[in-house]
C-alpha positions as CSV (number, residue, x, y, z in Angstrom):
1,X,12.8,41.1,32.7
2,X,11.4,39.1,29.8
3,X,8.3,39.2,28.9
4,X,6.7,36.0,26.9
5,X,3.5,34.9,25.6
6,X,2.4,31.3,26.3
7,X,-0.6,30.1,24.5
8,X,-2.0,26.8,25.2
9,X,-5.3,24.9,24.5
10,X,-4.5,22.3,27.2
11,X,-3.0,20.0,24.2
12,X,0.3,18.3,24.6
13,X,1.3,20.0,21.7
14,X,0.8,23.0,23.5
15,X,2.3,22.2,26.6
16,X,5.3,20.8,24.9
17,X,6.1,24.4,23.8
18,X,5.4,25.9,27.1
19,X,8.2,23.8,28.4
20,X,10.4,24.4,25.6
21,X,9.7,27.9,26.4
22,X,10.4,27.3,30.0
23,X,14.3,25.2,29.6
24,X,15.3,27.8,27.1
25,X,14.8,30.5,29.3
26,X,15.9,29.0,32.6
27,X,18.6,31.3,33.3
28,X,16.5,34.3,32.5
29,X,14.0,36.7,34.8
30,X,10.9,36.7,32.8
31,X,7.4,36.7,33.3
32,X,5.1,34.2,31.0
33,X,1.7,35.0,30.5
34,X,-0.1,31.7,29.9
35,X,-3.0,32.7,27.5
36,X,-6.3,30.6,27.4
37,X,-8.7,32.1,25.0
38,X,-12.4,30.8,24.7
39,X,-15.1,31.0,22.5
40,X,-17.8,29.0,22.4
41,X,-20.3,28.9,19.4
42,X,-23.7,28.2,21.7
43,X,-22.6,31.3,23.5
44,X,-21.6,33.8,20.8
45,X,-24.8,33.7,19.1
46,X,-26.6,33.5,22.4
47,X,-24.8,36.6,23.6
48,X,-25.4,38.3,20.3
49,X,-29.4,37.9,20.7
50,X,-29.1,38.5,24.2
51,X,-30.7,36.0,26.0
52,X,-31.5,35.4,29.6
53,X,-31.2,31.7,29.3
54,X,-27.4,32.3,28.5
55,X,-27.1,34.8,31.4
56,X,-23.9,33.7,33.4
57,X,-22.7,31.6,30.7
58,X,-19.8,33.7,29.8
59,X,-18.6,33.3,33.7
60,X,-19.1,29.6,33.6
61,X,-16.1,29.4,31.1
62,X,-14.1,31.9,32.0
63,X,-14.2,30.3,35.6
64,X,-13.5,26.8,33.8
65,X,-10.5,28.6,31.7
66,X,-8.9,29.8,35.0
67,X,-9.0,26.6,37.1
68,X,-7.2,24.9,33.8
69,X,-4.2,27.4,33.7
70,X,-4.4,27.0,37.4
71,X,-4.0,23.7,37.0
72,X,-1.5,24.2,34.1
73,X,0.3,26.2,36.2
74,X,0.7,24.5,39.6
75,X,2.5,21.2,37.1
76,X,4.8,23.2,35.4
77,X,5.8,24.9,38.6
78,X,5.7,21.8,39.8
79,X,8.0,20.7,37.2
80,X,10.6,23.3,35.9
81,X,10.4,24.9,39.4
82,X,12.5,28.1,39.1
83,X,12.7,31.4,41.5
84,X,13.6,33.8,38.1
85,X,10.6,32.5,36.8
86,X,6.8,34.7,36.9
87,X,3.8,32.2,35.1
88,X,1.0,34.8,35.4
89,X,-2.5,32.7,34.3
90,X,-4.7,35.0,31.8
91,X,-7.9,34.1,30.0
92,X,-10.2,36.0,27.9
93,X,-13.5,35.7,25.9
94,X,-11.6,36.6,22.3
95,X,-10.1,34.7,19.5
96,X,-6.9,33.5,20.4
97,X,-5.3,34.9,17.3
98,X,-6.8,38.9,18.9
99,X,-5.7,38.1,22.0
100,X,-2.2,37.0,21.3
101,X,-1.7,40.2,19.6
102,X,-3.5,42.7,22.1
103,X,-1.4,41.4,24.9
104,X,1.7,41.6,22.6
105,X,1.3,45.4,22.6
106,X,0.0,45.8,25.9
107,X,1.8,44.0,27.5
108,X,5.3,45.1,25.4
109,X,5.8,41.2,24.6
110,X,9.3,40.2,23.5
111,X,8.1,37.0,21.8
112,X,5.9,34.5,21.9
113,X,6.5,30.7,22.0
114,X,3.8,28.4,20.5
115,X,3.2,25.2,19.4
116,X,3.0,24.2,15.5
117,X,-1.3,23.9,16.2
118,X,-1.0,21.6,13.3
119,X,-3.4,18.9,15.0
120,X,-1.5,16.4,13.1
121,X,1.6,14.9,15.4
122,X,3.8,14.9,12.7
123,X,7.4,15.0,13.7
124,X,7.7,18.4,11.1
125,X,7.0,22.1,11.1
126,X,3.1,22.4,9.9
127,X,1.4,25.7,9.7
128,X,-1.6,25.5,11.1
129,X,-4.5,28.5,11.2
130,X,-3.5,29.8,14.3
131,X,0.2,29.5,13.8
132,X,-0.5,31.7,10.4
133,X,-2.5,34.3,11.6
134,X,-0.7,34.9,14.7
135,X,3.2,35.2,12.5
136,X,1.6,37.4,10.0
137,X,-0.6,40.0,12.5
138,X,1.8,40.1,15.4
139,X,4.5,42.3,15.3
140,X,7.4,40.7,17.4
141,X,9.1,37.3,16.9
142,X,7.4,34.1,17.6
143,X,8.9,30.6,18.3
144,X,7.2,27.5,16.9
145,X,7.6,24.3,18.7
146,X,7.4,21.2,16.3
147,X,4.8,18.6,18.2
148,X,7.0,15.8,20.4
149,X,10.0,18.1,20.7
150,X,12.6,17.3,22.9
151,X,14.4,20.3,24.4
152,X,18.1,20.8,23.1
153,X,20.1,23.8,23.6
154,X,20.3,25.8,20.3
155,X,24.0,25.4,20.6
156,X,23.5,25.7,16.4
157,X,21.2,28.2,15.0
158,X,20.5,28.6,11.2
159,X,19.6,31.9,9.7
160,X,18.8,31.7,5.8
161,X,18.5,35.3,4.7
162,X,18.4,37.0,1.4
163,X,20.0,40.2,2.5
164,X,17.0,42.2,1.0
165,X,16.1,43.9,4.9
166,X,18.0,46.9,6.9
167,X,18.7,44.1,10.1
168,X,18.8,47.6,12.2
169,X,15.2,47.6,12.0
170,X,14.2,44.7,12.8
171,X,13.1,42.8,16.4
172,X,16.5,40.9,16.1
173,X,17.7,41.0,19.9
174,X,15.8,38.1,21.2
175,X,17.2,36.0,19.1
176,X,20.8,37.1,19.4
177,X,20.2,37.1,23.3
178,X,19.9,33.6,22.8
179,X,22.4,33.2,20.6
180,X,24.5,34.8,23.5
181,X,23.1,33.2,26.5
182,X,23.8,29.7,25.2
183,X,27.0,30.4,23.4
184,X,25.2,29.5,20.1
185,X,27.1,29.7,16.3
186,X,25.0,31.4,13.8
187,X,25.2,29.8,10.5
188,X,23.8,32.7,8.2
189,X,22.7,31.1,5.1
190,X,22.1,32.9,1.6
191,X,21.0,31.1,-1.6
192,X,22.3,32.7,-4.2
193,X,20.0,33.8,-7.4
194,X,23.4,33.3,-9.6
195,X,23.7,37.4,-9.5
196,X,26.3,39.6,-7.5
197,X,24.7,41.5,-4.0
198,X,22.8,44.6,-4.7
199,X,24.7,47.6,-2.8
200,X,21.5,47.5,-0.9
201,X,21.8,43.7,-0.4
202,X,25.8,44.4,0.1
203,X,25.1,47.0,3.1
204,X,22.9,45.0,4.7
205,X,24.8,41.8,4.9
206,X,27.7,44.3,5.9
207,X,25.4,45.7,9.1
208,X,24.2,42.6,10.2
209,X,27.9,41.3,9.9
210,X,28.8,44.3,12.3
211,X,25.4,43.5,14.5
212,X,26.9,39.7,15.2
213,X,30.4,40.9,16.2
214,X,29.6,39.6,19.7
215,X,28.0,36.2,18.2
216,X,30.2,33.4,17.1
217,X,28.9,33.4,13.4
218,X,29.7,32.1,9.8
219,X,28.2,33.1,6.7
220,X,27.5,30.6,3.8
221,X,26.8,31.0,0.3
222,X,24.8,28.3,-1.4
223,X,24.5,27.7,-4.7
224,X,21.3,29.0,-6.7
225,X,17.8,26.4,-5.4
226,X,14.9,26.2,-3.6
227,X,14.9,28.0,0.2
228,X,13.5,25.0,1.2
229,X,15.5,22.3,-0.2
230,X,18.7,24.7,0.8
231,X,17.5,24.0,4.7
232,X,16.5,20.7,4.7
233,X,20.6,20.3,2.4
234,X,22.4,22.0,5.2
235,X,20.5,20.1,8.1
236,X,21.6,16.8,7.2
237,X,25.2,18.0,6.3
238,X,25.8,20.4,9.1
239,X,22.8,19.4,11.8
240,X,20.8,22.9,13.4
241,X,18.7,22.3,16.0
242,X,17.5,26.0,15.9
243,X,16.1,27.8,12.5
244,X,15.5,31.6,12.0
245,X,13.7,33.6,9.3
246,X,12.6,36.9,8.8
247,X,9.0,37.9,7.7
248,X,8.9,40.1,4.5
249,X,8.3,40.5,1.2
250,X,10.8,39.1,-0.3
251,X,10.9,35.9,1.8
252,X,9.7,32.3,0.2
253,X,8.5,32.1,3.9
254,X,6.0,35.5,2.9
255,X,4.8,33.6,-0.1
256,X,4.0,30.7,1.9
257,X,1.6,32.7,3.6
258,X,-0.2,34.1,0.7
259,X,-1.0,30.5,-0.7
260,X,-4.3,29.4,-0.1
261,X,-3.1,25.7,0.7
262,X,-0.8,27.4,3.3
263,X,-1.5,25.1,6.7
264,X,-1.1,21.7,4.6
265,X,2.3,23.3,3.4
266,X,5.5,22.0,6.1
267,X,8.5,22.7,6.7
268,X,10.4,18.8,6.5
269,X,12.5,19.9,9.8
270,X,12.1,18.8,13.0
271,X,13.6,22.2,15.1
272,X,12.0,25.1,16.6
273,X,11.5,27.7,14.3
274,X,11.7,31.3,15.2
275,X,9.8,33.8,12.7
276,X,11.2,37.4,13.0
277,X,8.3,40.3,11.5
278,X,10.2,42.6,8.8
């Protein structure tokens, strides 16, 4: 059984992943945890100086918190009715970034869908706080859902890699199980810096060559250019409606993260974007 992390704020944006979430896995048993964190401002400091006027405050929202996923709950039952599926309502007085991640180990996540949290409703990828903290501090693959997303299969899947990462130890089966549950093609990507593989580079691409033996696959060597502009090339020659990367050092997508202007930064795609921790 799959286990999933839902987080939602009660937006659209937010709900918009959770079905996403829901159609991809709709042949799967999993359990999703929809996770509703709250933290009101009044309160914190209140708690801090602990006051008696604020005595019962903390119960008012949590009680609030759990009629919402209730609520939540009961429409996209309602909605994506399905027997394989568990929605299990959780809330908590925490950050939702600390949250996210305590469940993820407690709970031995598998991934975690979200929405872009880019408060915008721009038909792109926008990294929002949230969305940043939560791929860089959480150590198992998450899913971002552009805002307005329509579900497609992910029939096409593109996976840019620089072949700099032993693939063997890395959180890489959820996204081959979907790769194999919808009969996807895997369109590994790598840009090339106008230099031959490394015989590191070389041994990875060679394991993760031997890793997608059961995946319908094809590997693609681009010419030398920006990661980005290498993407957004391929998606209007050869149109993904699935995009992988892989968290580490070496990634443009790490360096992204280490910019200060990193949530007005996006990604001009319009696909849900899987980020796998290296």
């Amino acid at each position: 059984m799959k286990r999933i992390i839902l987080p939602t704020d009660f937006s659209k944006n937010a709900f918009n992943a959770i079905a996403y979430a829901l159609q991809l896995f709709e042949e799967e048993t999993c359990t999703f945890y929809l996770v509703h964190t709250y933290t009101p401002a009044v309160y914190q400091a209140e708690y801090i100086l602990h006051s008696p006027a604020q005595i019962g405050l903390g119960d008012m929202y949590q009680s609030q918190s759990m009629e919402l996923l209730e609520e939540l709950k009961e429409q996209l039952t309602g909605r994506y009715p399905n027997p394989n599926h568990t929605l299990v309502p959780h809330t908590a007085f925490n950050t939702v970034v600390d949250e996210i991640r305590d469940m993820a180990e407690s709970e031995k996540a598998e991934l975690i869908v979200m929405g872009t949290q880019g408060a915008t409703g721009a038909q792109e990828i926008l990294f929002g706080t949230h969305t940043v903290h939560v791929l860089k501090q959480v150590h198992c693959p998450v899913i971002v859902v552009p805002s307005g997303y329509d579900y497609e299969k992910p029939v096409e899947i593109l996976f840019p890699t620089d072949f700099e990462v032993d693939y063997g130890e890395l959180p890489m089966q959820p996204l081959f199980d979907i790769a194999g549950r919808h009969g996807s093609s895997l369109e590994v990507m790598y840009v090339s810096t106008g230099y031959d593989l490394s015989k590191a580079q070389g041994r990875n691409r060679e394991k993760l060559e031997a890793m997608l033996a059961d995946t319908e696959h094809v590997f693609h060597d681009l010419p030398n250019q920006e990661i980005i502009t290498a993407i957004n090339t391929f998606q209007q020659s050869d149109p993904v409606n699935f995009l992988v990367m892989v968290r580490n050092k070496h990634t443009f997508l790490e360096r992204l993260f280490i910019e200060p202007v990193v949530k007005k930064i996006a990604f001009h795609v319009t696909i849900p974007f899987m980020v796998i921790p290296g």
